[in-house]
N, C-alpha and C positions, 0 to 999 in steps of 0.2 A: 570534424572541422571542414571539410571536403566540401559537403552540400548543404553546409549551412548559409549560404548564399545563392542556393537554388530558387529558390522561390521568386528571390527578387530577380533574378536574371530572367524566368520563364516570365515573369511580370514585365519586365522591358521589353519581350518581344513581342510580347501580345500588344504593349502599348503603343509600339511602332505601328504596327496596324491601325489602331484605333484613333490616335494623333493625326495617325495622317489624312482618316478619314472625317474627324473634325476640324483640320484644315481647310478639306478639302470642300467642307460645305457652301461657307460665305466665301470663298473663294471662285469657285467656280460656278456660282450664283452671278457674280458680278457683269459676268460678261456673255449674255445670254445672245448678247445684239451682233457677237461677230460666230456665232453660231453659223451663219451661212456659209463664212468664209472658210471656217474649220473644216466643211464637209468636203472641201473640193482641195484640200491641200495636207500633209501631214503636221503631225500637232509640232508646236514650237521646238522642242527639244530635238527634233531632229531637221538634222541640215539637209535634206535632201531636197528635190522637187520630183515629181512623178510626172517627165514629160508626156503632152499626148500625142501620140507616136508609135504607141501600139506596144510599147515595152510593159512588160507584164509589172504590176506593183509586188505582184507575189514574190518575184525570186529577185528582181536587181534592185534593189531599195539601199543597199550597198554602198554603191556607187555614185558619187554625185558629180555635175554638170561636164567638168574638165575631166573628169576618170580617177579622182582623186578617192581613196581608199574611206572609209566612212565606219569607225568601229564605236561601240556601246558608252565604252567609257568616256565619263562628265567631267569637264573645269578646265581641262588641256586643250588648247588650239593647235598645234600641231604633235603631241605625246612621243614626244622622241623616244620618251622612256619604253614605249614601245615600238625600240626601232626593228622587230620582226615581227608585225603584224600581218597577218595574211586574212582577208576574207575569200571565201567559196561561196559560190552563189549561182545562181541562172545555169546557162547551159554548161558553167564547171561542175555545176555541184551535180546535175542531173548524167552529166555521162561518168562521174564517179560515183556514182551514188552505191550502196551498200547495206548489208543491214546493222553492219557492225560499222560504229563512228571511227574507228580508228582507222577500218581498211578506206574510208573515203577520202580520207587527208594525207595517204602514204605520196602520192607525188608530190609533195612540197617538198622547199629544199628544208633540210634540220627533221625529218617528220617520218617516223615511220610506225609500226603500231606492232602488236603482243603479239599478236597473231595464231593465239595456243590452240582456236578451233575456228570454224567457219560462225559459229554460232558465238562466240566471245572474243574479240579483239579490241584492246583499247588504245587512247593514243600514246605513242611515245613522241618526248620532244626533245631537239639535244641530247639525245641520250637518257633521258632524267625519266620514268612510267611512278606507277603507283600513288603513292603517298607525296609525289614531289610536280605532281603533274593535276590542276584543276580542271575537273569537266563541270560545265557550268548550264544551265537552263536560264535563258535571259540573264545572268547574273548572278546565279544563288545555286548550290551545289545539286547535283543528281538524286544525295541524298539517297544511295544505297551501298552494297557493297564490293564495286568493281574494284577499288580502291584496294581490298584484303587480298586478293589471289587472282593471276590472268585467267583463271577458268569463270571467273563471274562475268557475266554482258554487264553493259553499261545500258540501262534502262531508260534508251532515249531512242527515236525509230529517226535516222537522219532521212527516210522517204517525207515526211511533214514538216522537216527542215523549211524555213526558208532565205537564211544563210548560216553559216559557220565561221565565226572568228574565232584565229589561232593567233595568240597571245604567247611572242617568246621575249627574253628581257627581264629586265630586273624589276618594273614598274609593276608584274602583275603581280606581287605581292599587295596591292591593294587588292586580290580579292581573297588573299590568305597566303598565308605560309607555305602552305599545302603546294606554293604555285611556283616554289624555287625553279623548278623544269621549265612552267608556261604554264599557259589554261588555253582549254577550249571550247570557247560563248555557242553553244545553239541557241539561234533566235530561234523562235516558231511564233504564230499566229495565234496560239489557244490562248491570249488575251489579245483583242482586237485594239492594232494601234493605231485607227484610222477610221473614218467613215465611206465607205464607198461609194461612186457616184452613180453605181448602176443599182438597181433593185436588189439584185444576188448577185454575188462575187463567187465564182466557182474556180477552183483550182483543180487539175486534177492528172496523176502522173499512173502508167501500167507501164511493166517490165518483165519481159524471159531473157533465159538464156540458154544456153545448151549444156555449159560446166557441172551445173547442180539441177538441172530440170526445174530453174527457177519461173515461179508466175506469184508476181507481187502488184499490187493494186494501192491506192490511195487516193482520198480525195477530201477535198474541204471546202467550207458555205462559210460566209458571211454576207448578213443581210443585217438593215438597219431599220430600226424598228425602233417608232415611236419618236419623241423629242430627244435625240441626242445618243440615243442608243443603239449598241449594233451586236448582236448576236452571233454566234460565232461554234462550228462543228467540223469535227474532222476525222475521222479512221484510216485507218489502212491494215492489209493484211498482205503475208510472204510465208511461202512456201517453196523449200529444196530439199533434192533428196543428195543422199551421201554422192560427192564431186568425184569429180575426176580428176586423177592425175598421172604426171608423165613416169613414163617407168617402175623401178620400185617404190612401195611405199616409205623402206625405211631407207636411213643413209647407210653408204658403203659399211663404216664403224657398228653399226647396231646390228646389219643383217650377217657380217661375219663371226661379230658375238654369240648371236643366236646359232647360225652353223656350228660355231664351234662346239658348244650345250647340245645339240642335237646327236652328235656324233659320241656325246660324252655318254649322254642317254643311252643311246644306242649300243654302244660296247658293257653297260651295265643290263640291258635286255628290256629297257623301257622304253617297246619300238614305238608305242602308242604316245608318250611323252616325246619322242624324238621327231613322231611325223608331222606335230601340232609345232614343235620348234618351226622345221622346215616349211611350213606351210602358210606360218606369219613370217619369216622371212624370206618367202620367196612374192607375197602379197602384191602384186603391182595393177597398177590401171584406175582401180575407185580405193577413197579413204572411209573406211567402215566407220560407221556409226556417226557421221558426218552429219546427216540432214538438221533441217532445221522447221520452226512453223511460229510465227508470231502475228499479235493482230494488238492494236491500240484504238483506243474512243475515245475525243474529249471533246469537252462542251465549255464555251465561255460566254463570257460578257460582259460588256464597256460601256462606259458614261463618257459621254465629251461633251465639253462644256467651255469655249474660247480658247483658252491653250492651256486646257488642265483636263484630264482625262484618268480616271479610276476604274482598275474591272477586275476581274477573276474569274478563275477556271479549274474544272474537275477533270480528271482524267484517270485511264488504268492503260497499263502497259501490262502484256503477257508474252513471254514467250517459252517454250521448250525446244534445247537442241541435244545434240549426241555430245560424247564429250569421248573423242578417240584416246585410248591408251595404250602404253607404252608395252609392247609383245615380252612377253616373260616377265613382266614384273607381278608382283603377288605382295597377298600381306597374311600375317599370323592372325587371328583371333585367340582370344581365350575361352575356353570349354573346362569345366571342372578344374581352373584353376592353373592348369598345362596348355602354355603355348604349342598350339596345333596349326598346321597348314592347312590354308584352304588349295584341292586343286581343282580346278575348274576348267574347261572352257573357256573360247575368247571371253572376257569379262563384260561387261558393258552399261558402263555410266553416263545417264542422261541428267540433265537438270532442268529443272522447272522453273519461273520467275514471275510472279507476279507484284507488279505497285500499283499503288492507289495513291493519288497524287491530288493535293488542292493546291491552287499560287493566287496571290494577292499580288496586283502592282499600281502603285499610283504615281501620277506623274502631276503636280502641283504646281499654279505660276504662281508666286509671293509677291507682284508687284513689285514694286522700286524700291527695296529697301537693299542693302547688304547682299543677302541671299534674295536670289532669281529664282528660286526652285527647289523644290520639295520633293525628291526619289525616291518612295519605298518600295520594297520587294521582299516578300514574303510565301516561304513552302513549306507544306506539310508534307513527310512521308510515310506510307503503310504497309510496308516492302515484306515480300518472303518469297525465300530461296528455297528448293527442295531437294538435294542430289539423291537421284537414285540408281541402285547398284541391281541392274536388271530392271523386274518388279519390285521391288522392296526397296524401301525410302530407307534410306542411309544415314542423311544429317540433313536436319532442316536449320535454317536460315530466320529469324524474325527481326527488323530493323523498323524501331520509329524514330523519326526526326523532322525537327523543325530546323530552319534557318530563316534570319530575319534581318533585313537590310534597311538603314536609312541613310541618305543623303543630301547634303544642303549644296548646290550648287551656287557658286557667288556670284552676281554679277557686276560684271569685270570692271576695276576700280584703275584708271590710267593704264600700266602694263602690267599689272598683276591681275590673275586670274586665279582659280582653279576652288576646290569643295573638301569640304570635310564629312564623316560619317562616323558610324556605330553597326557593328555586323553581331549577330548571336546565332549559335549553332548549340545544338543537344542533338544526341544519337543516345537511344537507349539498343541494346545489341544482344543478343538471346541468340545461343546455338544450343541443339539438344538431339542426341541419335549417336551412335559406334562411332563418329569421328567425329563429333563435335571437337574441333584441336584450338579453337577460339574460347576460351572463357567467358560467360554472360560479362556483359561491362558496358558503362555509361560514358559516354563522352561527353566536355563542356567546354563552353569557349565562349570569352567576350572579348570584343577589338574594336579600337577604334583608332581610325585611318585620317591622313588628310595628305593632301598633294597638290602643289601651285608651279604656276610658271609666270615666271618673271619675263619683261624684257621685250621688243615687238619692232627690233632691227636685227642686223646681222648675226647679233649674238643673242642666246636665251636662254636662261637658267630655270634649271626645270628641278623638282624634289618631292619628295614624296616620304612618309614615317607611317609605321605601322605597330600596336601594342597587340599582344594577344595575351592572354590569361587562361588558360587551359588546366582543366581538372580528368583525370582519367582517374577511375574505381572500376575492381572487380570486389563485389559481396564474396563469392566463391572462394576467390582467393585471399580475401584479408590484406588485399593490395590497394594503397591510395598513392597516386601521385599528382604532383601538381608542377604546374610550367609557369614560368612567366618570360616573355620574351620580348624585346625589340628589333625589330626592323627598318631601314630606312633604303632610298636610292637619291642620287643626285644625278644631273647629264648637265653637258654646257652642249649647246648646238649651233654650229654654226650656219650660214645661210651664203653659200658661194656667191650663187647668182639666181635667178630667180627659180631655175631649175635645176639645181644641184642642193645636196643636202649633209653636212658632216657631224659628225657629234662621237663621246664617249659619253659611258654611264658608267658609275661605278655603285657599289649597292654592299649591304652588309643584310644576311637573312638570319632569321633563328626559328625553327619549326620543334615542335615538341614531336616526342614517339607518339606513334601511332597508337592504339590496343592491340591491333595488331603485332604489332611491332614488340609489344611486351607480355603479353597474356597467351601469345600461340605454343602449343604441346601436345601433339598427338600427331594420327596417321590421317593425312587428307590424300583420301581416293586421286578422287579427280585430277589430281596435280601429280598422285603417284610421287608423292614427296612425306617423308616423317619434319613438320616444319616446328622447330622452337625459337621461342621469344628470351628474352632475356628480360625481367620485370625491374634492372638497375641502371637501362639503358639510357643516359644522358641527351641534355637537349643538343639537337642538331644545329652549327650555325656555318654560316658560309660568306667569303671576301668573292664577289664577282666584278670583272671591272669586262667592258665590252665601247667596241669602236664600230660605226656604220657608217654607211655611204651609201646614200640611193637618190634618185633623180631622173634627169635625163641631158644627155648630149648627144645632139643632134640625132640620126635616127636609131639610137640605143635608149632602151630603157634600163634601170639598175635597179638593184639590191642586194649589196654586202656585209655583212657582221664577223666581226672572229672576236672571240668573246674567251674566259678564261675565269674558273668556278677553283677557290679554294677552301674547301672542308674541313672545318675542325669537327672530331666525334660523329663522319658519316655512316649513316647507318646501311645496311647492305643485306642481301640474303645470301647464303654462299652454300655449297656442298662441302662437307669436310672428311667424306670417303668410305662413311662408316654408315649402317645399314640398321634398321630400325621398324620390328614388324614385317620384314621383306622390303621394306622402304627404302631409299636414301636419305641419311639426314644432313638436310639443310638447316642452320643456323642463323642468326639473325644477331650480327656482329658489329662494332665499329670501332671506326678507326679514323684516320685521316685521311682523305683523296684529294685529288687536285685533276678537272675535269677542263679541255682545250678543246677549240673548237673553231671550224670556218664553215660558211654555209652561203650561197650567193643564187641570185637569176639575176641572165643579162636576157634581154629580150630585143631582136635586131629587127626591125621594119623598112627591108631592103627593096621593097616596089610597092608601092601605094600609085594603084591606079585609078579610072574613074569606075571600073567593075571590078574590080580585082584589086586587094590586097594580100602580101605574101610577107611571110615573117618567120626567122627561128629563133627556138626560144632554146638557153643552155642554162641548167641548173646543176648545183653540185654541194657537195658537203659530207665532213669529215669531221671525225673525234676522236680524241683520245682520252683514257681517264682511266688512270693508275691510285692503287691506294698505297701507301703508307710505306708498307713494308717492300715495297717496289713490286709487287706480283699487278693483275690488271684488275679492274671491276668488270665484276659480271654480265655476259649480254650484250655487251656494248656496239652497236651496229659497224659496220664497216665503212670504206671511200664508198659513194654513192655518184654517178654521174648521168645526166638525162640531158639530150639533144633532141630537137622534135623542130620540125615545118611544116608549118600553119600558112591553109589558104582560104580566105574568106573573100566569098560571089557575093555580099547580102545575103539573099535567101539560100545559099546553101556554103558550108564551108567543110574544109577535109584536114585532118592532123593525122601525122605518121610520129611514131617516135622511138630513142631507142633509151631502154634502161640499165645499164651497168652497175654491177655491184661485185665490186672486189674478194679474195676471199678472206674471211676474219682469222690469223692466226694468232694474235693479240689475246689470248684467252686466261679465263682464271681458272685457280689448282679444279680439277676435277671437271671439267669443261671440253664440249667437246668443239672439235674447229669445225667451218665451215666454206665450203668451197663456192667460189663466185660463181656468177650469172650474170646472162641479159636476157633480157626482154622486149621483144620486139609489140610494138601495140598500132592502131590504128584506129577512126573514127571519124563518122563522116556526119554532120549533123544539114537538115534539112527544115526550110518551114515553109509548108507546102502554101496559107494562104499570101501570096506577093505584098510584100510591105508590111506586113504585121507577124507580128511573132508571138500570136496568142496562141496558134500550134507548132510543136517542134518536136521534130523523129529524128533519135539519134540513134546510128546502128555503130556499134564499139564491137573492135576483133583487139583480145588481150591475148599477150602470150604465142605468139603467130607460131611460133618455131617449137612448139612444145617442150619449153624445155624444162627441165626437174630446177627446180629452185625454192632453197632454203633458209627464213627468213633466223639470222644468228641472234636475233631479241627475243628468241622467244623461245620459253622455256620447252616445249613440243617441239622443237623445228627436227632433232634425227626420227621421227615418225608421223611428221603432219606438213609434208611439203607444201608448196603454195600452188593452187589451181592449174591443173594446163591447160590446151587450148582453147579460150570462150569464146563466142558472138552472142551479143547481146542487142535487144532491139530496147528503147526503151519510148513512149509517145507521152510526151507533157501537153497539158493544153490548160489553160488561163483563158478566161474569160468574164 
């Protein structure tokens, strides 16, 4: 009964495609006569203008006229509902820039990431990572499987970024369930959303460091070609070897462990197991098996045709990194039936990642009727994962899927605005090798969304509803389940004054379990975890209700939220103490949680001169989030506080800053604490041609004081500290 409504689900997503493209014919037929005008400005849908000025269109396309924030999502004029919005872009996004998404977004306030190797880091938002947290490609999921375990990359190169929206709030359940935590939108270029004025449009960014022996490289073309047409190529490639870091490798807790096992060795006559104890815990200076080497190709292309514009693009992402493990941990195999011990040597697990990626996206004008506009978006994915344990491949990874978007955009009828849609997602999911711990299994899901705002004075009513329908099957296991859910949020917002802004959201979510979530059983290497699923685990639903305040008065800029998540049947991973193959076995439980929260930047512009402006910026945020039975949820980042002064010449400007991070004793059963840090950082950015900023060299010093710092989100952190002392040079140029 399961998939006997497959056929026509994969039939609607292919239709969305093809709808849109027979829309899109005598539509954008019609207006072939403002064809000139289209070239020299961006296509209707978006609000921006590209002054000439010398600001690159590549990276601030962001930001529009007044400084006003500018994010993907359609039908809302102001989206309260996303009252923590944050984009990255231009020379933010270039002197964080990284190769893991998560570690580029960690300075925002609410925002920190996995951080389980140099080579895999995803984002965490509020607290919420995984299954509760959307990473999106223009809108439409990644589409692999970073989501199942922190040891998997997220199969996105943020160097070909050209911005990043972080999406926290209740509202971004329009782009799924999956997005209880928040989403995070990479934009990028491999569909051209414009026509350039110049022959070729070149982009192009190179970066070292000193931490990892980093030399990474990128660039990209867009030229226009023919009636209406613009061509569109980009690559890049990164290379680090195993990092540095400060003092020992492991934490105080794990290298005394190890001592202690060494000495045990040692008085049973197992000097040779006793010096290999002592030798990974005394480890300090580089984190082994750390390096990394990835490289990405994509090719697109676009039709613009008046204010309607259709294109698509092929791409592959590759990368392989080290995957450090945990000193003394080991696993049993089976030999003749008898659990045997492997003893080895340091052990050493790498992974491999390759996707193959196609996206559809059309952007449609409708003329005057009801609906203004026609948005589809549409990806295909062709993913495989390969962990391997030395030389020898261990468990491989196969992942296909599609996701399929459409939306009607309205236009705006007196004070009522906003769109309704239809999203389709399939994952077909294949693991095969000694720890395949995921069962084969297909995932399915159909939704459909709509969200308006009312009202266009001081007050404004803003809401949003969401259905999903979700089918999860493993063949393997003679396991069918199926979801059905609703979602909604609502805000009122007020409007102080012209430059102040207040509101609440309150929101009701309900997300189905994962496959994950219910099909996991066996020993995953990588993670050096025995993880199981529960196959009876109920749907996840959650009461969030959240207050904001952002604006400006007089030379302060704001932005505040304290927000507040109650969980009925949350789901969780946990340790339960007990040992499995040589493993720990972590579970995969739930219960009820109730998750609090405050998160702010004030930003103070205390001398604006006619060369010289100077400004500090104070950011801060805290969480707390308890389950049920009163113990804590796992992971849960600590107080986080950053102060930083910022001076900007025009062409050249300088940032110092300091990062604080409390220490986590807030911990759950089996958990280990984690002791604070600061971080002292620095960076000074430069654009050597006067008045233009089509080149900009930024040289970043992180970490000034060396000091040992361990991130408590992340399941590595007592063996995989965080980088010590970098410089980094990195030179963008746009042209």
């Amino acid at each position: 009964m399961l998939y006997q409504t497959a056929s026509l689900r994969r039939s609607l997503a292919a239709s969305l495609s093809i709808i849109a493209v027979a829309t899109a014919a005598p539509t954008m037929a019609q207006d072939q006569s403002a064809e000139e005008e289209q070239q020299d400005s961006p296509t209707a849908s978006e609000t921006i203008v590209v002054e000439e000025t010398g600001e690159d269109d590549f990276h601030n396309r962001r930001i529009d006229a007044d400084g006003t924030i500018i994010v993907s999502a359609e039908g809302l004029r102001e989206f309260d509902l996303l009252a923590g919005a944050s984009v990255v872009s231009g020379d933010d996004l270039d002197e964080n820039m990284d190769g893991q998404l998560g570690e580029v977004l960690t300075s925002l306030p609410g925002v920190t990431a996995t951080g389980f190797a140099p080579g895999a880091s995803r984002p965490i938002l509020r607290g919420f990572s995984g299954e509760r947290v959307k990473v999106l490609v223009d809108g439409i999921g990644a589409i692999d499987v970073s989501n199942t375990s922190a040891d998997h990359a997220v199969s996105i190169d943020p160097l070909t970024a050209e911005s990043i929206e972080v999406l926290r709030g209740p509202a971004v359940l329009l782009y799924g369930s999956q997005a209880i935590g928040g989403a995070v939108n990479v934009i990028d270029k491999r569909i051209p959303r414009r026509i350039p004025t110049e022959p070729v449009h070149i982009d192009a960014l190179v970066r070292v460091d000193t931490v990892g022996d980093l030399r990474e490289g990128g660039a990209s073309f867009d030229i226009p070609v023919g009636d209406g047409f613009v061509f569109h190529a980009d690559g890049s490639y990164r290379t680090t070897d195993d990092i540095d870091v400060p003092g020992f490798v492991l934490a105080e807790g794990l290298r005394a462990e190890l001592l202690e096992e060494a000495a045990e060795e040692e008085l049973e006559g197992e000097f040779e197991e006793a010096e290999e104890l002592r030798e990974a815990a005394n480890a300090s200076g580089t984190l082994f098996n750390s390096g990394t080497e990835t490289w990405t190709a994509n090719g697109g292309l676009a039709f613009f045709r008046g204010d309607s514009n259709l294109g698509f693009s092929v791409g592959v992402y590759d990368t392989f990194y080290g995957v450090p493990i945990r000193p003394g941990a080991g696993h049993h195999e089976e030999e003749g039936g008898v659990d045997v011990e492997e003893e080895e040597g340091p052990e050493t697990v790498s992974i491999g990642l390759r996707q193959y990626r196609a996206d559809l996206r059309g952007d449609i004008a409708l003329g005057d009727g009801f609906f203004d506009r026609l948005k589809i978006r549409t990806g295909y994915s062709d993913y495989t994962h390969t962990e391997f344990e030395g030389d020898e491949i261990g468990t491989t990874f196969d992942v296909q899927g599609v996701e399929a978007r459409a939306e009607l955009v309205q236009d705006p009828v007196a004070d009522l605005r906003g769109s309704i849609g239809v999203q389709y997602y399939f994952r077909d999911f294949f693991a095969e090798g000694a720890e395949a711990y995921v069962a084969p299994n297909r995932t399915e899901q159909l939704s459909f969304f709509a969200l308006q705002e009312y009202g266009d004075g001081p007050l404004q009513l803003e809401g949003s509803l969401r259905y999903e329908t979700t089918d999860v099957d493993s063949v393997q296991l003679g396991v069918e389940r199926s979801f059905d859910g609703f979602s909604g949020a609502v805000g009122l917002a007020w409007q102080a004054d012209e430059s102040v802004r207040l509101g609440v959201n309150l929101s009701r979510v309900s997300r189905a379990p994962s496959a994950e979530e219910l099909f996991s059983e066996g020993p995953h290497i990588a993670t050096q975890q025995f993880e199981i699923g529960d196959v009876d685990l109920s749907m996840e639903r959650a009461w969030g209700a959240e207050i904001f305040a952002r604006g400006i008065a007089g030379d302060f800029e704001f932005s505040l939220a304290a927000y507040r998540n109650w969980f009925d049947e949350y789901i969780y991973l946990s340790a339960n103490g007990e040992e499995e193959d040589e493993l720990p076995v972590f579970l995969y439980l739930q219960q009820d949680a109730t998750y609090s929260g405050v998160e702010g930047e004030v930003v103070w512009n205390f001398y604006e001169g006619e060369n010289l402006d100077l400004r500090a910026d104070f950011r801060a945020e805290y969480i707390d989030a308890e389950l049920d039975d009163g113990t804590n949820v796992p992971r849960i980042p600590p107080l986080g506080l950053l102060g930083a002064l910022e001076a900007d010449a025009g062409d050249f400007s300088l940032r110092g800053e300091v990062e604080w991070f409390d220490a986590q004793r807030d911990v759950s059963p089996f958990e280990t604490e984690t002791d604070g840090f600061t971080l002292l950082n620095a960076s000074a950015t430069w654009r050597p041609l006067r008045g233009d900023p089509a080149v900009t060299v930024i040289l970043k010093a992180e970490n000034l004081l060396d000091e040992t710092a361990r991130r408590h989100s992340s399941f590595t952190k007592d063996f995989v500290p965080l980088p010590g002392r970098n410089v980094s040079l990195t030179v963008r140029m746009s042209i």
